[in-house]
N, C-alpha and C positions, 0 to 999 in steps of 0.2 A: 504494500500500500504506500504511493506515495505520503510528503511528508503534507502536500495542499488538501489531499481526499482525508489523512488522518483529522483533521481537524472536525471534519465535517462527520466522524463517525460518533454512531449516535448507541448509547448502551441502554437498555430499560432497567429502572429499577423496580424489583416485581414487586415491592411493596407499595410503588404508587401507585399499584393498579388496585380496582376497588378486590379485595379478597375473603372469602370468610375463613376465621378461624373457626379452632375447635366448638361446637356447639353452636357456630353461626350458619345462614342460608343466605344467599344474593337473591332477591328477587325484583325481576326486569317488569318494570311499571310501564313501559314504553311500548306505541305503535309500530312496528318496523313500515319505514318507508318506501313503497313498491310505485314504482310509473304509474301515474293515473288514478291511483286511489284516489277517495274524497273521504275530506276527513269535514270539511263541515257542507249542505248540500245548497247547493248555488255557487260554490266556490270551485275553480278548477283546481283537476289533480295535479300534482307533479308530471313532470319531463325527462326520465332518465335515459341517457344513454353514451352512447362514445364519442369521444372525442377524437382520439386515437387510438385505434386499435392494437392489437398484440402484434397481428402480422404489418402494420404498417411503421408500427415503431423501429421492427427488425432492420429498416433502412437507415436509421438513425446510430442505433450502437452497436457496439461487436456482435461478430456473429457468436451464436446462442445469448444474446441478452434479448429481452424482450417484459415491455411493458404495457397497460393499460391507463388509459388514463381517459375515466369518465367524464359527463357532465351532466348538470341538474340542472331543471329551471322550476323553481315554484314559491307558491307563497309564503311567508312565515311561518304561518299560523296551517303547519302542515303535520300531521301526526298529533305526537306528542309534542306541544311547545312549552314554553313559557314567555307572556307578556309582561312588560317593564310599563312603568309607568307612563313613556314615552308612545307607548299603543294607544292609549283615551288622550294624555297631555302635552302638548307640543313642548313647554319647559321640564319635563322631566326624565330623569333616568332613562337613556336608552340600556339596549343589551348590553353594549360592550361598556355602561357605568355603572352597573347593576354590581354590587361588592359576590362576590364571591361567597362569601362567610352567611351572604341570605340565598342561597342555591346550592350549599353543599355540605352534605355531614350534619345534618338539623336531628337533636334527640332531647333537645330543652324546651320544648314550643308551648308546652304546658305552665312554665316555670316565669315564662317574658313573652312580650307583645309576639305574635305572629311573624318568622322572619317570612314566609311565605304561606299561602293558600294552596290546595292542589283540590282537583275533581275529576271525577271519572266521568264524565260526560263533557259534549259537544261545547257548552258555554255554561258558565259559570253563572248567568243572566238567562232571565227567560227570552227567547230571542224575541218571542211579539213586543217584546216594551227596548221600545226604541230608544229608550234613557239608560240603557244599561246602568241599575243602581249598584250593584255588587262592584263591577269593573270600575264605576268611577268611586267607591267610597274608600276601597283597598288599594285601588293603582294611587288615589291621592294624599292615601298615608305612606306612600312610598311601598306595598307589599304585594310583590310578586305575586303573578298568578300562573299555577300552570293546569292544562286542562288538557281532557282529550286522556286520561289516565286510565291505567288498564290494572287487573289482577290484585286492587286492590283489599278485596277478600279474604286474599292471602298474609293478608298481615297481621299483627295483634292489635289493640287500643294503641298501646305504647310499649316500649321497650324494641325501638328500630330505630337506623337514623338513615335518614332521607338526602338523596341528592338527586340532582335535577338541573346539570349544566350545560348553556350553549355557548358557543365561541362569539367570544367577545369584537363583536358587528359594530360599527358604528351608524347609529344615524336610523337602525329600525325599532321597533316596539314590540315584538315578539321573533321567536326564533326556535325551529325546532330542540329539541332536547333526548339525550338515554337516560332516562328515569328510570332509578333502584332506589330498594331498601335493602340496607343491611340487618340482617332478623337475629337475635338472638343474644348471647350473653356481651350486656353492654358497660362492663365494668369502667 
C-alpha cells in the first residue's frame, strides 16, 4: 500500500457499531427503503437505481476491480424519518442542527422533558386537520419527531434505549432514518 492510499485506510471499531451484549437484543424499528414504495399516500415513492454499474466501472480501474455505485431520488419524509423543527419552522433546527445526544442512545425520557417523540404510524397529526397541532406544539419546543415506526410491540414500557439517526443535511426538515432499540440489561 502506498504511503498516499495508507492515509486514507479506514479500520472499524466494532464497538461503535450499535451491539448487544450478554442478555441484550437489537431490535430494527425501521422501514427498509425499496424503489417506489409509499410511505405516506399522495406522496411519491422513491427512485433507486444505478448510476454506474459493476460492469461499466471495470473501464475505470484495474482489471478484477469492480464497483457499484447507486443512486436515489426521493423525499425526506421516506420510510422511517425523522423531522427537525425546520419541517413546520422556517427558523428552526434543520437535520444537520439537530444535537445528536436528542436522536441517539435515549433511556432517561421518563426522568426529563422529551428528547424526542416516535410513532408507528403515517403522521403523528390526524392528517384531515390541516393545522397539524402535535407537529407544531413539539417541532416548536424544539423535539424531534420520528414516524412511520415499525415493530414497536417488541419492546418493553422501559428498560431500552433508542436511536434514530440521519446524516447531518443541511437546509431540510426531515430525513430518512435506521431506527433500533437496544433491549435489555441497561446497567
Amino acid at each position: 500500500m502506498s504511503e498516499s492510499s495508507e492515509q486514507w485506510r479506514v479500520e472499524f471499531d466494532a464497538e461503535a457499531q450499535p451491539q448487544a451484549g450478554p442478555g441484550q437484543r437489537i431490535v430494527d424499528l425501521s422501514h427498509v427503503i425499496r424503489d417506489g414504495m409509499v410511505t405516506f399516500p399522495g406522496l411519491p415513492g422513491p427512485e433507486i437505481g444505478e448510476y454506474l454499474s459493476r460492469e461499466q466501472s471495470r473501464e475505470r480501474y484495474a482489471p478484477g476491480t469492480e464497483f457499484s455505485f447507486s443512486r436515489i431520488s426521493m423525499l425526506a419524509n421516506t420510510g422511517t424519518y425523522v423531522d427537525s423543527p425546520f419541517h413546520r419552522f422556517a427558523g428552526g433546527d434543520d437535520i444537520a442542527a439537530v444535537q445528536l445526544s436528542r436522536l441517539a442512545d435515549l433511556d432517561a425520557l421518563v426522568e426529563q422533558r422529551p428528547a424526542l417523540v416516535g410513532i408507528d404510524s403515517l403522521n403523528i397529526d390526524d392528517a384531515a386537520d390541516g393545522t397539524r397541532p402535535a407537529h407544531t406544539a413539539l417541532l416548536e419546543a424544539g423535539i424531534p419527531i420520528v414516524e412511520h415506526l415499525r415493530g414497536l410491540e417488541q419492546l418493553p414500557p422501559y428498560g431500552f434505549r433508542f436511536s434514530a439517526v440521519p446524516p447531518a443535511v443541511q437546509g431540510m426538515g426531515s430525513f430518512p432514518v435506521r431506527a433500533y432499540a437496544l433491549v435489555g440489561d441497561q446497567r
